[in-house]
GULUM-515667 format. One record per residue (C-alpha): x, y, z; residue in one letter. Coordinates in Angstrom, 2 decimals, always signed. Layout:
REM GULUM-515667
u/v/w/r
X/Y/Z/a .
...
//
This chain:
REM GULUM-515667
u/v/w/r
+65.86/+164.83/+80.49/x .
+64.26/+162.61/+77.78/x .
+66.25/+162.47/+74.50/x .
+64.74/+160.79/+71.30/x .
+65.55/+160.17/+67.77/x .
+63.39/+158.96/+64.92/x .
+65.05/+156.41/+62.10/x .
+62.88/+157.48/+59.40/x .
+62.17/+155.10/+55.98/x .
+64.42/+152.21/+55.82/x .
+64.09/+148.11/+56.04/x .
+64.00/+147.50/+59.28/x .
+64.95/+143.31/+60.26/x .
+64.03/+142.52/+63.35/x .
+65.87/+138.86/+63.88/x .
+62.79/+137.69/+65.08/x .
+61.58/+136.52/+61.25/x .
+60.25/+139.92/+60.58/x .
+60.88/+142.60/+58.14/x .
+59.07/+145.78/+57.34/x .
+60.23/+148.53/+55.46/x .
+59.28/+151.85/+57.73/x .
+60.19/+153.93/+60.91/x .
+62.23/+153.15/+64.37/x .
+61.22/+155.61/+67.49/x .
+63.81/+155.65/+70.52/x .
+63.64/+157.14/+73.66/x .
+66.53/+157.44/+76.32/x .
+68.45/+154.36/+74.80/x .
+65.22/+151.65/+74.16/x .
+63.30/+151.17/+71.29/x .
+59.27/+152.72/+71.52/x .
+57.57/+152.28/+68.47/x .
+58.47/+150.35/+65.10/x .
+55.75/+150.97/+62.33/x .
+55.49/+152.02/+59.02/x .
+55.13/+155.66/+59.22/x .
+55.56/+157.44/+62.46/x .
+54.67/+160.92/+63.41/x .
+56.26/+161.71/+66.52/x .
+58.33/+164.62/+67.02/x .
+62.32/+163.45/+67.91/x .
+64.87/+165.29/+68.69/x .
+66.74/+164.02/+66.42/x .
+66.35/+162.22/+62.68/x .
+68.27/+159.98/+60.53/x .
+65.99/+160.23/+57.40/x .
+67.37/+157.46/+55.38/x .
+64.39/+157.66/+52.68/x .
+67.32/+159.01/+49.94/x .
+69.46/+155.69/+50.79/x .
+68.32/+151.72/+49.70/x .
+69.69/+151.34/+53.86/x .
+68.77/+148.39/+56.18/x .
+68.86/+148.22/+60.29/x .
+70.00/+145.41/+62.23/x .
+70.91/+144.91/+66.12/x .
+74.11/+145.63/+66.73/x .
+76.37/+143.06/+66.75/x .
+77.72/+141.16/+70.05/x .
+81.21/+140.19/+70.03/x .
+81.87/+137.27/+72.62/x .
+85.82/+136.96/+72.17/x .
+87.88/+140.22/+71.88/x .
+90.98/+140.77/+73.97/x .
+91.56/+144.38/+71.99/x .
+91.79/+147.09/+69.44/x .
+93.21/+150.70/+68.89/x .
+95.78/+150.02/+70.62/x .
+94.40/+148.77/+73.59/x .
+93.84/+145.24/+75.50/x .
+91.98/+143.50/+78.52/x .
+95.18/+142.71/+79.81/x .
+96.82/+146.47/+80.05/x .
+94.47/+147.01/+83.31/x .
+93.72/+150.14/+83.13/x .
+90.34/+152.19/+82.91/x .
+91.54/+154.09/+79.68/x .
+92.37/+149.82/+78.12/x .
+88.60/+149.03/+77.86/x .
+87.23/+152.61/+76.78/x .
+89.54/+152.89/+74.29/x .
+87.91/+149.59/+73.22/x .
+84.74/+150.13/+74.15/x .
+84.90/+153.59/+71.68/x .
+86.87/+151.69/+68.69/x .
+84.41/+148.72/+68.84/x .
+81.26/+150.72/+67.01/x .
+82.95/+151.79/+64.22/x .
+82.80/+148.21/+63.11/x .
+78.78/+147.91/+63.99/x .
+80.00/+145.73/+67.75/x .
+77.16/+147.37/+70.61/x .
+78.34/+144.83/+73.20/x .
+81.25/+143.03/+73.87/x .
+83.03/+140.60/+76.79/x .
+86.36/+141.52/+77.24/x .
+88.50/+138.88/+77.11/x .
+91.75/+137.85/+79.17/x .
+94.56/+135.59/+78.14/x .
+96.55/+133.14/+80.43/x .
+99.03/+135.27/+82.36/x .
+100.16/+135.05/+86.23/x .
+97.32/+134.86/+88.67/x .
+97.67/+138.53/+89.86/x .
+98.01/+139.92/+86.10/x .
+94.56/+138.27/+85.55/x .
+93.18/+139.30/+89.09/x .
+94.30/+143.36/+88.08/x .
+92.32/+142.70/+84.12/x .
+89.40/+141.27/+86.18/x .
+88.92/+144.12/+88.83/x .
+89.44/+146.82/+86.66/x .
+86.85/+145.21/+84.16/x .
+84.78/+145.19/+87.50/x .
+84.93/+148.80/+87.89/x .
+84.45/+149.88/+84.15/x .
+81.92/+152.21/+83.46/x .
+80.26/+152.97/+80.48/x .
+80.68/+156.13/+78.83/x .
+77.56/+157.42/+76.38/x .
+78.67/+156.16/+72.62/x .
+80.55/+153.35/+73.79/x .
+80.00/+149.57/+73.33/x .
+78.69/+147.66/+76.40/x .
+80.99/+145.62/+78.57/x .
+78.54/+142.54/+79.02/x .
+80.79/+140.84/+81.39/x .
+84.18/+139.41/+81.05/x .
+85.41/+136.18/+78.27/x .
+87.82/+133.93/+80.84/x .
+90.66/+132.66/+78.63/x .
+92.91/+130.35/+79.98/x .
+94.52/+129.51/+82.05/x .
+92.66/+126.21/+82.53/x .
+93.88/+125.38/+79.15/x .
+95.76/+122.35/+77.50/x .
+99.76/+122.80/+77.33/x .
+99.85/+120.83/+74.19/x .
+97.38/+123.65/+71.81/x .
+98.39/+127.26/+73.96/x .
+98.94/+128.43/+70.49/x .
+99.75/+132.16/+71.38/x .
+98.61/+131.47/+75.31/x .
+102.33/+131.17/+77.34/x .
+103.00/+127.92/+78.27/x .
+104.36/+129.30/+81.69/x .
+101.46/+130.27/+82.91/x .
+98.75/+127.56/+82.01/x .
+96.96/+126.00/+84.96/x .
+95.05/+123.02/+85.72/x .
+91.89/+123.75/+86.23/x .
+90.89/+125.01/+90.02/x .
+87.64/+125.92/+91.57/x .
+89.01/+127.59/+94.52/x .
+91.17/+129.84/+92.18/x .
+88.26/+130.50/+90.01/x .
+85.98/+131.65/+92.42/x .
+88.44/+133.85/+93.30/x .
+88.31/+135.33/+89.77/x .
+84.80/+135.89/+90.25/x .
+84.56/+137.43/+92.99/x .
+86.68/+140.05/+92.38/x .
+85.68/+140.35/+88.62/x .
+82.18/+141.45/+90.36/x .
+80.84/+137.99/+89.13/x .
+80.92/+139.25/+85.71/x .
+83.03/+136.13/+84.17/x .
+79.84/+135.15/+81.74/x .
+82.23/+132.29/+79.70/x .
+85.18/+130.26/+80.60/x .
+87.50/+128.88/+77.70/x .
+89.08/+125.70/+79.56/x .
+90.07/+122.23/+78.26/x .
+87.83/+119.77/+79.82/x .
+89.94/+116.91/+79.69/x .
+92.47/+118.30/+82.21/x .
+92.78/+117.14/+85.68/x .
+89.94/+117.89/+87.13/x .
+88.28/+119.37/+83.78/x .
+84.79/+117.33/+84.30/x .
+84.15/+119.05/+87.86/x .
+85.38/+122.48/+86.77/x .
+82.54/+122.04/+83.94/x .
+80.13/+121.12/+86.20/x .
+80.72/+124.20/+88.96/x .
+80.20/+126.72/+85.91/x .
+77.12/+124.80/+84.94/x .
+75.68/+125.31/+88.27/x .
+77.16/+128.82/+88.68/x .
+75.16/+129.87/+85.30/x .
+78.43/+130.39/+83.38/x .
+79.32/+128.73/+79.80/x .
+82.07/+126.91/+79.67/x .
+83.42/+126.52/+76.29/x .
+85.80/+123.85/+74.93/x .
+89.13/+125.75/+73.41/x .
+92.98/+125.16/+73.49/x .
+91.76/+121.45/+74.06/x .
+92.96/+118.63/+73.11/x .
+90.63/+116.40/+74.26/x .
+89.26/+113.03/+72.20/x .
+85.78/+113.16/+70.79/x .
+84.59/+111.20/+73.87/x .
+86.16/+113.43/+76.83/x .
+84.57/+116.31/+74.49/x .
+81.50/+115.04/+74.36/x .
+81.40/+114.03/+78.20/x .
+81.94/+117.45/+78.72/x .
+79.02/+118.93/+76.54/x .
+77.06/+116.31/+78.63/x .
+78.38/+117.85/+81.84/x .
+77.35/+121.49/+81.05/x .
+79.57/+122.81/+78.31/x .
+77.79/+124.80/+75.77/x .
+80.23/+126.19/+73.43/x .
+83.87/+125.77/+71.39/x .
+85.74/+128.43/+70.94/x .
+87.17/+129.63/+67.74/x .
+86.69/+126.25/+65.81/x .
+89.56/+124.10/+63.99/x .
+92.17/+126.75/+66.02/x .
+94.32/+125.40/+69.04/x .
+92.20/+122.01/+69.38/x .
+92.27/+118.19/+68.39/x .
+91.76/+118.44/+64.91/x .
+89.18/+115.59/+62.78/x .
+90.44/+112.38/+62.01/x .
+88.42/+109.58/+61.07/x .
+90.09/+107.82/+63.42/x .
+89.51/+110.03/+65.99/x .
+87.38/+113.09/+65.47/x .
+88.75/+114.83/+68.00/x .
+87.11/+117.77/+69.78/x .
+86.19/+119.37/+66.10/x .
+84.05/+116.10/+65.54/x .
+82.29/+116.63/+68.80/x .
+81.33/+120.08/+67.80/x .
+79.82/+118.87/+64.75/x .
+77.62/+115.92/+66.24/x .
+76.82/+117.06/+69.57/x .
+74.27/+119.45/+69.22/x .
+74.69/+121.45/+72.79/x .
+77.52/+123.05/+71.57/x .
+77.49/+126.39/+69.29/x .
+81.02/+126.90/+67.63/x .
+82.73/+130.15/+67.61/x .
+84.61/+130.95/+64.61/x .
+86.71/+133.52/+63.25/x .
+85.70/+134.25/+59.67/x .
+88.73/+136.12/+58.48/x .
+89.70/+133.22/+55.80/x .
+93.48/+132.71/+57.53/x .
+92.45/+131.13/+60.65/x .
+90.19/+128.62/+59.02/x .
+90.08/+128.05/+54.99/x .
+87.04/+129.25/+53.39/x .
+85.51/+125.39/+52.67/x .
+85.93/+125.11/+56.66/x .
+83.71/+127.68/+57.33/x .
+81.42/+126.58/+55.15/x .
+81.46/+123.21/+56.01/x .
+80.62/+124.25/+59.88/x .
+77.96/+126.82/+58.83/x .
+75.65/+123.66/+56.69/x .
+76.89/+121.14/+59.71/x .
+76.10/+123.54/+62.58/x .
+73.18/+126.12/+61.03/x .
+73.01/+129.14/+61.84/x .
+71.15/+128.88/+65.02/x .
+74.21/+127.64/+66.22/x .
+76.99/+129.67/+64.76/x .
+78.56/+132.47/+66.69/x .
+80.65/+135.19/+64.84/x .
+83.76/+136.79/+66.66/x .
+86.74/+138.46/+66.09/x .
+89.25/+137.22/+68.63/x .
+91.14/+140.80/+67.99/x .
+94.10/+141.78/+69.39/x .
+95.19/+145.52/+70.43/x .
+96.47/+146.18/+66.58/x .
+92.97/+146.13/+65.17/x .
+92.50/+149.46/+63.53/x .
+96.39/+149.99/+63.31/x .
+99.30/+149.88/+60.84/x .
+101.17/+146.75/+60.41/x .
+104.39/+146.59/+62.50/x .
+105.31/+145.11/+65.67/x .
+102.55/+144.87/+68.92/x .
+102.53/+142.87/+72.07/x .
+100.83/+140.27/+72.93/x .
+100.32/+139.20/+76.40/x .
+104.45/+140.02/+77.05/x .
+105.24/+138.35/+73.42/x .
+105.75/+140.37/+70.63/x .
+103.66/+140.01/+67.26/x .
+104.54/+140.95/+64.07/x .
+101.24/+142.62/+62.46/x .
+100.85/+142.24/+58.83/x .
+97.57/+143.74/+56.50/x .
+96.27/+140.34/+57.36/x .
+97.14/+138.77/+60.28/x .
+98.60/+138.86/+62.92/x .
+101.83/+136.22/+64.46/x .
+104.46/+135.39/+67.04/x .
+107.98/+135.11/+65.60/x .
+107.34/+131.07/+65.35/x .
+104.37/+131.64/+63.03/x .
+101.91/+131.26/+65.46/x .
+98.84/+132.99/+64.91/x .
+98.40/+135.72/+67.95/x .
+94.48/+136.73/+67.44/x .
+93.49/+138.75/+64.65/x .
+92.67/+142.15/+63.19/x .
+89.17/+140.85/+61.81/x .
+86.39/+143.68/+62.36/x .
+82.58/+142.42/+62.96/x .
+81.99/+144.47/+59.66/x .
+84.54/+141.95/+58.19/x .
+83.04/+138.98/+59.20/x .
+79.77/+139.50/+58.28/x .
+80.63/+140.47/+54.84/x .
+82.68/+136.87/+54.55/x .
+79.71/+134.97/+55.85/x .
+77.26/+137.01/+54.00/x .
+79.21/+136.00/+51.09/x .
+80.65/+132.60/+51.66/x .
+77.13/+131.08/+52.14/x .
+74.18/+133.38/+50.76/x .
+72.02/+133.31/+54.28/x .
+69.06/+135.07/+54.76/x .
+69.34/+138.37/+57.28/x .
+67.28/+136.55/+59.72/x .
+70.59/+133.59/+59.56/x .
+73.14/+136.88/+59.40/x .
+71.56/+138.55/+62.82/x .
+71.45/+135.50/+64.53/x .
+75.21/+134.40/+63.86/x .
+76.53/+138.13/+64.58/x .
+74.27/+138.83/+67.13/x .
+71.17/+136.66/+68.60/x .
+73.17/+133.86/+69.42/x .
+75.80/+135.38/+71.43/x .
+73.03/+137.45/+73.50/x .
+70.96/+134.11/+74.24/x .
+74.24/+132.33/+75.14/x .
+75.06/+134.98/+78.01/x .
+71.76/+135.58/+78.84/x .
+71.15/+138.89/+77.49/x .
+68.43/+138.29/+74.63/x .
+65.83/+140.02/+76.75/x .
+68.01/+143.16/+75.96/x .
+69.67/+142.99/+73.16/x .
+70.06/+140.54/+70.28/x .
+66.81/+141.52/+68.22/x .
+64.83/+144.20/+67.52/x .
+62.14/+144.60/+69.11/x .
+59.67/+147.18/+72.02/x .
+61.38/+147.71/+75.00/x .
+64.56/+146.60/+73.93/x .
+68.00/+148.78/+74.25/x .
+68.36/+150.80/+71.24/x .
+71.91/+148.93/+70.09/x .
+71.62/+149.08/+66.78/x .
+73.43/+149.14/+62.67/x .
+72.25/+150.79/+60.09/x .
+73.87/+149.81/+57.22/x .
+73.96/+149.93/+52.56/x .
+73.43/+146.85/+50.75/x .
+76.82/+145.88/+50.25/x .
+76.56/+145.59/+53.98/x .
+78.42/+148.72/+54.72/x .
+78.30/+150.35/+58.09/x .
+76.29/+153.99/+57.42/x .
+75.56/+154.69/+61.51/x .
+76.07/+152.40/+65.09/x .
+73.79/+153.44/+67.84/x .
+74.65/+151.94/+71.36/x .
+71.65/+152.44/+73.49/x .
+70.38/+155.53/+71.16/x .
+73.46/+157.61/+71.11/x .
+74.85/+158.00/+67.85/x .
+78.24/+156.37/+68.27/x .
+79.56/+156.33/+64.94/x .
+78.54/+157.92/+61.36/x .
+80.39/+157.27/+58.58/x .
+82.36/+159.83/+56.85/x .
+81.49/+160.99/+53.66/x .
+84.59/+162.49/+51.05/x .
+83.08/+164.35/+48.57/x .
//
């Protein structure tokens, strides 16, 4: 049974350098016809001629371990669609679910349940699974448990991916662990990203690593060898080598605002990924969570382990564009490629999603000028519609 809908009168931008002020036709979840003026008859119509309102794709969150209440971790089919339903009310289409380091079989039970996932209509789409830890450096776990960190291992990895349904799309690891280089090198040639994060690696192992297939650092400045002149550390890499995009969390507490700014004019935006790193308190009151077996005390800001440490966040994708939006005046061509384009090239999804364009899966924002969220669409249901109090 075919379903369509019509978005009728609003600035549609594309991501691909295009804008043009006019109507969207979908039919069963992809994108038909963008032109000025459409006629076609839809089943349904979002007439947004009454409303100064704007369309985007929808944005792609790369590192997210929960929200609502929910996490990767729990293993259980009711973890990631209480996710996957949460995630749109912040504009997020698509999404990798992300572990944490934890015993081998409590990451073997996150991995084949994400395996077996299946998306319900007006949810966000799993695109595969974020591997965090626990190939990770003992001396930056941050909120990862010591206990449980590994060196990195090929034989237990490919265990992981097998029974993750080869769905592991990006590996967080610290390359300058025994066997680090090699470990880089089998996700290279297994079409995986491996990004640099809870390293603490010198600017030259980090480096080596970009040259050995490493693509990415995740969230930048946290839980990795800070910049010093006299040695830049893994930070300094991701500023000069140019194969690496950075991941950062633009919530202004993990990284001050003249550090974001600093790696949005050294990076551009063609190589800036926005994520949220979220925990399961997103969307909650502050109180007390858990975190992986440790518990966190959730403020209205942040979130932290009794020692201070920060444990994720409770930054939306609404959020962090705002802050970027703000913090450094980019264009929306800039905006969609930091909260969305990017991530979908750098798991190898752009054909799909990431832009807006024929053919491609109706994932999509519509949002005010202030950059509020007015409707998400995930494939061409309407998965969220913001209330209005009279």
């Amino acid at each position: 049974m075919s379903h369509t809908l019509l978005l009728k009168q609003l600035m549609i931008h594309t991501g691909t350098g295009t804008s043009i002020k006019g109507d969207l036709f979908i039919e069963n979840g992809k994108i038909i016809e963008i032109s000025s003026s459409i006629t076609r008859e839809a089943d349904q119509v979002i007439d947004c001629s009454s409303h100064n309102w704007m369309v985007v794709p929808g944005f792609i969150d790369l590192h997210i371990h929960g929200a609502a209440g929910h996490d990767t971790m729990d293993a259980a089919p009711d973890a990631l669609h209480g996710i996957a339903r949460a995630l749109p009310q912040e504009g997020t289409t698509g999404f990798l679910a992300t572990t944490m380091t934890q015993s081998p079989d409590a990451i073997s039970a996150a991995l084949s349940n994400a395996d077996a996932f299946e998306k319900e209509n007006g949810e966000a789409e799993l695109l595969g699974i974020h591997l965090e830890g626990p190939f990770l450096s003992p001396e930056r776990a941050g909120a990862q448990p010591v206990e449980f960190i590994l060196p990195p291992s090929i034989e237990q990895f490919d265990r992981w991916l097998e029974e993750s349904g080869h769905q592991i799309r990006l590996v967080t690891m610290a390359p300058e662990q025994e066997n680090g280089l090699s470990f880089v090198k089998h996700l290279r040639d297994k079409g995986i990203i491996a990004s640099i994060g809870h390293s603490d690696a010198t600017i030259e192992q980090a480096i080596e690593a970009a040259e050995a297939g490493a693509h990415q650092v995740t969230h930048l400045y946290n839980q990795m060898s800070p910049f010093h002149h006299r040695e830049p550390g893994v930070v300094g890499a991701a500023f000069l080598e140019d194969k690496l995009s950075i991941e950062i969390i633009v919530d202004f507490v993990h990284s001050h605002k003249k550090a974001v700014e600093l790696a949005y004019k050294q990076k551009g935006a063609e190589k800036v990924i926005l994520i949220t790193d979220a925990m399961r308190a997103k969307g909650l009151p502050a109180g007390l969570y858990d975190l992986g077996g440790q518990q966190v005390t959730v403020s209205e800001k942040d979130a932290r382990l009794q020692d201070g440490t920060l444990a994720g966040s409770i930054l939306t994708m609404e959020e962090a564009v705002k802050n970027i939006a703000a913090l450094t005046n980019c264009s929306m061509q800039e905006l969609i490629a930091m909260s969305s384009a990017n991530a979908a090239k750098q798991i190898g999804v752009f054909d799909r999603k990431g832009s807006i364009d024929v053919n491609k899966d109706a994932d999509l924002v519509i949002m005010d000028e202030d950059l509020s969220i007015q409707f998400t669409l995930c494939r061409g249901d309407i998965a969220y519609k913001k209330e209005v109090h009279p």
